[in-house]
N, C-alpha and C positions, 0 to 999 in steps of 0.2 A: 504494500500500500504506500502511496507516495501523496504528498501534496506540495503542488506546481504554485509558484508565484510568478508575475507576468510584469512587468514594469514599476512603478510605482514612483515616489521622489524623494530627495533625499535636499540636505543643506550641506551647503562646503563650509572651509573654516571662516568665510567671512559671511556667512549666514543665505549666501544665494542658494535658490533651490533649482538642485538639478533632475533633468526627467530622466527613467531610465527605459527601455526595452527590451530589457534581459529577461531570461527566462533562467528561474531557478527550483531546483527538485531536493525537498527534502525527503529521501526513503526511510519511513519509519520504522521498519524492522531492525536495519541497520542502523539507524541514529546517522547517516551522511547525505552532506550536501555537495553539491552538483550543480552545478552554471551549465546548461544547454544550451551549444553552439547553434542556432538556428541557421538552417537551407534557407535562400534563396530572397526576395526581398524584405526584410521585415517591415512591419509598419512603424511608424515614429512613435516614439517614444512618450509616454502618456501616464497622466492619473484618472482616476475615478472612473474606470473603464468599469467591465462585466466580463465575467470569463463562466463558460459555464461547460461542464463535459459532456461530450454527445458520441454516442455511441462507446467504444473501450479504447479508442486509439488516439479522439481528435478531442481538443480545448476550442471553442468559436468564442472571439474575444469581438465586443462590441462596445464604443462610445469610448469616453471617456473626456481629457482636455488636456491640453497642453498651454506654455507660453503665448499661443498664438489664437489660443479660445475650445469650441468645444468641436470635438470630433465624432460624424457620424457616420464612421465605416464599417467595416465589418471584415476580419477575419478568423482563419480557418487553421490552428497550428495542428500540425500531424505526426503523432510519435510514431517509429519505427524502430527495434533494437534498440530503446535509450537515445536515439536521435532525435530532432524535430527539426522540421520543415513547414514551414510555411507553404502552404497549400494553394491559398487562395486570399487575395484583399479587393476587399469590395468599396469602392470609393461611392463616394453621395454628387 
């Protein structure tokens, strides 16, 4: 059993906040973590998104906002072997 976190933001040492679009996998049995190198374009980097799991393999990550306001696209990350790949991004 694993659970996946998908961007989120953080502050540097002078208090700006930065967005990130990392994907990271904590496996719980193990107690480790994991930074997942994502396939292929990923989407910009964001907070206040949705991520939700659909079917056993894929995360479909929707909204969220960044520095430059709020985002309403939609994509599709696809694990394989511990990998992910970005699938598909759906722009508005």
């Amino acid at each position: 059993m694993n659970i996946v976190t998908i961007g989120g933001t953080g502050r540097d040492s002078t208090g700006n906040i930065t967005y990130f679009n990392d994907v990271v996998c904590f496996n719980l049995p193990n107690k480790t973590v994991e930074r997942i190198e994502v396939e292929g374009d990923a989407w910009t980097a964001r907070k206040g998104h949705t991520a939700c799991l659909y079917g056993r393999n894929e995360i479909v990550i929707f909204g969220g906002s960044d520095s430059e306001g709020v985002k309403k696209d939609i994509g599709i990350l696809a694990f394989s072997d511990g990998d992910g790949m970005l699938r598909e991004v759906f722009q508005e």
